[in-house]
C-alpha positions, 0 to 999 in steps of 0.5 A: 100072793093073791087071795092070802090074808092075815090077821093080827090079833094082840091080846094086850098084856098077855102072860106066855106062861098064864096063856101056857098054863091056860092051854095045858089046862083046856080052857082055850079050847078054840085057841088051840085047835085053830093055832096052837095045834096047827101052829104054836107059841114060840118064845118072845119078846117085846120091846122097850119100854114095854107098854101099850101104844109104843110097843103096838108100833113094832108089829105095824113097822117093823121099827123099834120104839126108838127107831119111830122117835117115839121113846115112851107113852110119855115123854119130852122134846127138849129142842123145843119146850121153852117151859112156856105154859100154853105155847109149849104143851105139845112139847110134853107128850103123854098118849094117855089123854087127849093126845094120844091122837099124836101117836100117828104123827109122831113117827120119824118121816119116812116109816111106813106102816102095814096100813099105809102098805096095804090099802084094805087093810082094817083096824079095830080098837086100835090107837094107832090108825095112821093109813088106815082108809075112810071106813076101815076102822073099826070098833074105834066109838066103843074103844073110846066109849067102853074103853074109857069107863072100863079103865076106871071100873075094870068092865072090858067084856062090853068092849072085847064082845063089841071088838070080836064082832067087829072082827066077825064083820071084817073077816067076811070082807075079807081085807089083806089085813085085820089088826084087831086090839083086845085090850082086856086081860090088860086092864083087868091085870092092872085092878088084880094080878095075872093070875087073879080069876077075873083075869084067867076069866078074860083070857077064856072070854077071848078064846071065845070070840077066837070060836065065833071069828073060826065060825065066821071064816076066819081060819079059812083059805090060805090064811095066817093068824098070828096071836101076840101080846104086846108086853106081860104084866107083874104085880105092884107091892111097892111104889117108888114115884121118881117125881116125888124122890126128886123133890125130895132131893130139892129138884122141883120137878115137871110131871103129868097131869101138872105139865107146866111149872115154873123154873122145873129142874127135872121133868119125869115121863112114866111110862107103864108104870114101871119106866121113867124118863128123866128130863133135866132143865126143861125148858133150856132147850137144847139139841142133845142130852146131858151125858152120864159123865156131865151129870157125874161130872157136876155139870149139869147147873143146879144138878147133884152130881150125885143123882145118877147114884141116888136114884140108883139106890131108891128102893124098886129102882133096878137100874138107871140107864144113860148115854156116853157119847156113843155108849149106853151106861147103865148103873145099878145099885152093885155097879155100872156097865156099858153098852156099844153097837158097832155095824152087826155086833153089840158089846156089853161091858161090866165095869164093876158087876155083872148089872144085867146078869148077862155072864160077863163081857161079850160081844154078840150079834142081835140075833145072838142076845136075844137067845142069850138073854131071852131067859134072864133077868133082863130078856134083850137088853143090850138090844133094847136099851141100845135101840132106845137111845137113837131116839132125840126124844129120849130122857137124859136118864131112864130109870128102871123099876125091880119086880113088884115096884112102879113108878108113880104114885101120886096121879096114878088113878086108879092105883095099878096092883099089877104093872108093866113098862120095865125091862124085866123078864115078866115084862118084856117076855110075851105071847106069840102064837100063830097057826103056822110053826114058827121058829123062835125065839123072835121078837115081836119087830119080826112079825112085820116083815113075815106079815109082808113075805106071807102076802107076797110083798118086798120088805122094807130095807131100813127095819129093825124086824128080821123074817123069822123061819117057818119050821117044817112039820113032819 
């Protein structure tokens, strides 16, 4: 619709309940006058795995993780790695170092972004710039530069002050579409706990910059501003490194940053921290993955047709999922269960225990598990462990931290004390607020689609977001 804007501003790694905490206390002052009072925080999830990068991709397309064939920031093509040390490293993917440009590229064809939908559309710190035009990103030096010191010294005011004034700039032009990334309560998170001061700070550092994009116009005119997070956070007390409890287990195995050995048995791709892929054989390629069956079943040369069950019995390991045919299995210390879409509909299977602490077998719709599920354990999961096995590139095992554990520890520089990337509720649990009253719970694929309705524009059939309702104030 003409002169409608939208801004999408995702403060990575935000909490809904230290953000509620935060609002109830008045110190977002700014936040809840422009989109709190006029609008409001709906209940949400993200996606899986929950971590930064791949869960950016459901706001830009609609499309779960799977769906993009982009199963984790890590992760390994076994149709093409032949374990050759220099012609295959493309095949071993990790979006943390110098391919994290790859992410743009690596999308199934066909999967439009808002960038490439909306030609003045503008970008800011954002790794995900894939249709945006010659001179509409924006803030990408200062994310490389501040960003990259701000890792390892926890220092993201630089980059967050330099984002918001790039934010103020971009609304003066006023595009379609801002998409503005703040990574700070993320980073920070990572060196503290959410509910460290130094992260309560940053969350009131935005807040400010919201007061200084108000100040600037950004609230003006027919203008939707939607606040997301792209996962929550929870402190690490332990480490479980897949790769090291593989190597115990005789399996010589292929991790970042080493990505070449010779003759690996297993390859691991960590994922937040708290998510790792499993690979086994890399290097034999091959066009599909090892079932659960075929590992159980000794099948596997040179696997344990134990692995499933020891790796579900490591300390911090939740659950290790895989695929049967078309089932997902998914194995816990107590007992496994299965997971089947058919067209609309999704039934979850305990085949000995309640693994998900879903209330027993039921068959639901999508829209029906989120709001059975959104409180639980593990918010969407038969959606979500579903969506990411359409994926080719998916592990033939994903393993699944507890509460308290990631999953890596040798190369985790520096050491996370707070984590994300599970499947649990702090995890997959995040903010979405915005200065209209939405209706919830939603997920955050369902922006997509409200961003393009809100501006007018037909949306895409073949998504995975559904339009959430818009509720009346009376």
């Amino acid at each position: 619709m003409a002169g409608r804007r939208v801004t999408l501003l995702l403060l990575d790694g935000a909490r809904p309940d230290v953000f509620a905490h935060l609002a109830a206390a008045g110190d977002l002052p700014y936040i809840s006058r422009y989109l709190l009072d006029p609008g409001g925080a709906v209940p949400a999830t993200t996606v899986f795995p929950s971590t930064t990068g791949v869960a950016y991709l459901p706001l830009l397309t609609g499309c779960y993780p799977g769906t993009c064939d982009v199963p984790g920031i890590r992760w390994l093509d076994t149709s093409r790695y032949a374990g050759r040390w220099w012609r295959d490293r493309n095949h071993v993917r990790s979006y943390c170092g110098y391919q994290g440009g790859m992410l743009n590229s690596d999308l199934r064809p066909g999967i439009a972004s808002l960038f490439d939908l909306l030609p003045d559309a503008v970008g800011l710190c954002t790794p995900f710039n894939r249709g945006l035009r010659a001179g509409h990103e924006r803030a990408a030096q200062a994310r490389k530069l501040w960003g990259g010191l701000a890792h390892y010294t926890a220092g993201y005011g630089v980059l967050e002050r330099a984002v918001g004034r790039a934010l103020c700039r971009a609304v003066a032009v006023r595009p379609s579409f801002i998409f503005a990334v703040f990574p700070g309560v993320d980073g920070v998170t990572h060196f503290h706990d959410p509910w460290h001061a130094d992260v309560l700070d940053t969350y009131r550092e935005f807040d400010a910059i919201v007061g200084r994009y108000a100040a600037a116009g950004g609230f003006d005119d027919d203008h939707l501003t939607l606040l997301v997070s792209d996962h929550g956070l929870s402190r690490v007390d332990r480490h479980t490194d897949i790769a090291i409890e593989l190597e115990r287990m005789g399996l010589p195995t292929l991790r970042h940053p080493l990505i070449w050995r010779r003759s690996p048995a297993a390859a691991t791709m960590v994922s937040g921290n708290a998510s790792c892929q499993v690979y086994l054989r890399p290097g034999d390629l091959r066009s599909r993955r090892f079932s659960v069956g075929e590992i159980e079943a000794g099948a596997v040369p040179g696997i344990p047709a134990d692995l499933v069950a020891r790796l579900a019995a490591l300390p911090g390991v939740a659950l290790v999922v895989g695929a049967d045919g078309d089932d997902v299995t998914v194995v816990a210390r107590e007992g496994r269960a299965t997971i089947r879409q058919d067209g609309d509909t999704i039934r979850y299977a305990p085949v000995r225990g309640d693994v998900l602490g879903l209330g027993g077998p039921a068959t639901r719709g999508e829209r029906e598990w989120l709001a059975h599920s959104l409180e639980g354990r593990y918010p969407d999961a038969p959606v979500q462990l579903g969506q990411l096995f359409r994926s080719a590139r998916t592990g033939d095992l994903v393993v699944i931290g507890e509460l308290g554990t990631d999953l890596r520890l040798d190369w985790e520089i520096p050491e996370h004390r707070s984590g994300h990337g599970s499947l649990i509720g702090d995890h997959m649990r995040c903010l979405a607020a915005a200065n209209i009253p939405l209706a919830g719970p939603l997920r955050t694929v369902d922006l997509f689609p409200l961003i393009l309705d809100w501006l007018g524009l037909d949306i895409p059939a073949a998504i995975d977001g559904a339009l959430p309702a818009v509720e009346a104030r009376t």
